[in-house]
C-alpha positions in Angstrom: 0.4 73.6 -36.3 -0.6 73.7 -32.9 -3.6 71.3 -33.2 -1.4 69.4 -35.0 0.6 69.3 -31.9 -2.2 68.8 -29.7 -3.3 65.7 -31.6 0.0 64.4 -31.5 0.9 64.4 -27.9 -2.8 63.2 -27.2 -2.2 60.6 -29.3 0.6 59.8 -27.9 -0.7 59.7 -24.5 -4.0 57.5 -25.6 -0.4 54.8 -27.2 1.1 54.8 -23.6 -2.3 54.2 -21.9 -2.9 51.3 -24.6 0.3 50.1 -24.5 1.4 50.3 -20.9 -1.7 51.1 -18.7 -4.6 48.6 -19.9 -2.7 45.7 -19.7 -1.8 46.7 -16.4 -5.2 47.1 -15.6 -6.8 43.8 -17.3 -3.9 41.8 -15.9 -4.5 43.0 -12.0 -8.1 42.5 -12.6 -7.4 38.7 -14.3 -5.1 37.9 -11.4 -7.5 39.1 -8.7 -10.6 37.1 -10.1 -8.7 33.8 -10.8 -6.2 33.7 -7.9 -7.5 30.1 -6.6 -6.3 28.6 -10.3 -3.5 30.5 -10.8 -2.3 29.1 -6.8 -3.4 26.1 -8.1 -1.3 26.1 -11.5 1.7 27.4 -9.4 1.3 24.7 -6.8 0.9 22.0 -9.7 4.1 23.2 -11.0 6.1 23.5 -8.4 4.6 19.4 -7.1 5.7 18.0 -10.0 9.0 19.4 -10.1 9.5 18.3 -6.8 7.9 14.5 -7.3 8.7 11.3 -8.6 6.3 8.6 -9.6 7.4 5.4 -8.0 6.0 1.9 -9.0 4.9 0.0 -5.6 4.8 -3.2 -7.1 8.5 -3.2 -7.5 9.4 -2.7 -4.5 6.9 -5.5 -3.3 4.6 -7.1 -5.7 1.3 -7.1 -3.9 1.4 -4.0 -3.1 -0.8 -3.0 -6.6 -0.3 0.5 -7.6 1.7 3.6 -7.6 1.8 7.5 -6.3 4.0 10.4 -6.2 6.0 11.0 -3.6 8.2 14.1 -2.9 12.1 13.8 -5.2 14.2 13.3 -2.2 11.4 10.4 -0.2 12.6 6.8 -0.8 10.5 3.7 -0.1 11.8 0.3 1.1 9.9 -2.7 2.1 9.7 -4.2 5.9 9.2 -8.2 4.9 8.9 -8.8 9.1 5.8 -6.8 8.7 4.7 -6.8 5.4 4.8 -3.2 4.8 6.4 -0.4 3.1 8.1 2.4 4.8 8.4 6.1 3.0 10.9 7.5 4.5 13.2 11.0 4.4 16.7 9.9 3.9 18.1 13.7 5.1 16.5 13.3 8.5 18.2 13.0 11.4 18.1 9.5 13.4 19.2 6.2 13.5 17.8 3.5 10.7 15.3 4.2 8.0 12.3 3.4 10.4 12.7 6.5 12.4 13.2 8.9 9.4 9.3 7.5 8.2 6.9 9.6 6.8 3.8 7.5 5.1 3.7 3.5 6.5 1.8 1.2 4.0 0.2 -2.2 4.7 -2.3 -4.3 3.8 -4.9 -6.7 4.7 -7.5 -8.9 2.9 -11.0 -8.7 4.2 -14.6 -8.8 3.4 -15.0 -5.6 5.1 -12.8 -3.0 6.9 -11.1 -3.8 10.4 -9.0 -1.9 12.3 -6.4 -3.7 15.1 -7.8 -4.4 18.9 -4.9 -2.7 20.0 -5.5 0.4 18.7 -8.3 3.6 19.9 -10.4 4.7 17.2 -10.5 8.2 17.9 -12.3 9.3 14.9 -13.6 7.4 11.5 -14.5 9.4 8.0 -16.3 6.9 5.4 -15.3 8.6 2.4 -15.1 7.9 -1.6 -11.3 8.4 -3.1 -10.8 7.5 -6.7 -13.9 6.1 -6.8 -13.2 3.6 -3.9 -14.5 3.0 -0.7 -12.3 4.3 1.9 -12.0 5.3 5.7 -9.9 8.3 7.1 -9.4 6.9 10.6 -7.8 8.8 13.4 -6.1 6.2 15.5 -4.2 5.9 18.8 -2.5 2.9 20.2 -4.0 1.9 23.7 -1.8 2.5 26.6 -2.1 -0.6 28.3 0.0 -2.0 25.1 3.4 -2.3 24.4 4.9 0.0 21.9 4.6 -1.8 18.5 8.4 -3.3 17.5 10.0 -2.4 14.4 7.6 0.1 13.3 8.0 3.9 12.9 7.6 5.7 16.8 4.9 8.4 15.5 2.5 5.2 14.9 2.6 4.4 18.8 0.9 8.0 19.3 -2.5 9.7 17.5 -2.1 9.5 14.2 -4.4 9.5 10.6 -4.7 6.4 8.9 -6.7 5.7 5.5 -7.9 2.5 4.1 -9.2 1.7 0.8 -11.0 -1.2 0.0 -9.9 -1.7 -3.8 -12.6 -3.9 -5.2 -16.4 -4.8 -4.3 -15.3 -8.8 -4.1 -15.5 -10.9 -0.9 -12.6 -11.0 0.4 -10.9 -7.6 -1.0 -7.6 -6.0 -0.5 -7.4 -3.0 1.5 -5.0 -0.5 1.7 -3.9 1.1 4.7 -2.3 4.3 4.6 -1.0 5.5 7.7 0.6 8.9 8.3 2.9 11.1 10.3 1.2 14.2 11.7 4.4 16.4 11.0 3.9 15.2 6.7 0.8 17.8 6.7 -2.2 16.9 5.4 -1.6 18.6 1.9 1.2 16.1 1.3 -0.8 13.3 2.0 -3.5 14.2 -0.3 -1.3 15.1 -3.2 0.1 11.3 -2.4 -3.2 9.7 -2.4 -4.8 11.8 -5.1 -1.9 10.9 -7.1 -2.7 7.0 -6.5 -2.9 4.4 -9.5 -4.4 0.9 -8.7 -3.0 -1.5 -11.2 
């Protein structure tokens, strides 16, 4: 009767380990070796939840693609300066212009330019989705007037990325300007989210 016993409460020791412990175990040692994708799947999750796809081209037709940008963004389109302003509606500030986040133009080109009234401070050549592209780090030069009607952060440094979207002379290109306060984590999940029509 006692080794009866003894079996019993062992085995019901080597159940609570099984049940309780191991998966404990395996699922500290899981989480610990794949923390990079599991950040990654949370962040995924939590990006589209807070995203919408928006179609470019409808709010100006020759600007060719579309992105995600974050639920509560909106985009309108500047015809005095043929481009499109991303902007946060819940900002504080007067007009649209002063709430931007991303600024949008384009150019046609047989190979990238950049304005004469601008510093180039910094220029990446890079590849992005399959494109050639430039991450440029621009300033506007002092001796020049602030530029009218456009967002204030583009008057100081600030990133800017152009794509060229085909190999053809002339091509369209792309220009993708930023604010610094947007983060660089937001622009990339904007641009890696890109679809040229």
């Amino acid at each position: 009767m006692k080794k009866f016993f003894k079996w019993l409460i062992f085995g019901i020791i080597i159940f609570v380990i099984a049940i309780f412990v191991l998966p404990l175990v395996f699922g500290y040692f899981f989480v610990s070796q794949n923390k990079d994708l599991i950040e990654k799947m949370i962040s995924l999750t939590v990006d589209e939840k807070s995203s919408k796809s928006v179609d470019f081209t409808e709010v100006d037709s020759r600007f060719g693609f579309s992105s995600q940008i974050p639920s509560e963004f909106k985009a309108e389109y500047l015809p005095s300066l043929r481009a499109i302003n991303i902007y946060d509606p819940s900002l504080p500030g007067t007009g649209n212009i002063e709430k931007s986040q991303l600024y949008i133009t384009y150019f046609n080109a047989n190979s990238f330019l950049t304005l004469n009234t601008v510093d180039i401070i910094g220029a990446e050549k890079m590849t992005v989705l399959g494109k050639e592209a430039i991450l440029y780090t621009i300033a506007k030069k002092l001796n020049v007037p602030d530029f009218l009607g456009q967002p204030s952060w583009r008057n100081l440094a600030h990133k800017a990325l152009d794509i060229r979207v085909s190999t053809e002379n002339p091509s369209i290109f792309y220009s993708f300007a930023y604010k610094q306060n947007l983060g660089k984590k937001s622009f990339d999940n904007f641009i890696n989210s890109l679809t040229f029509n």
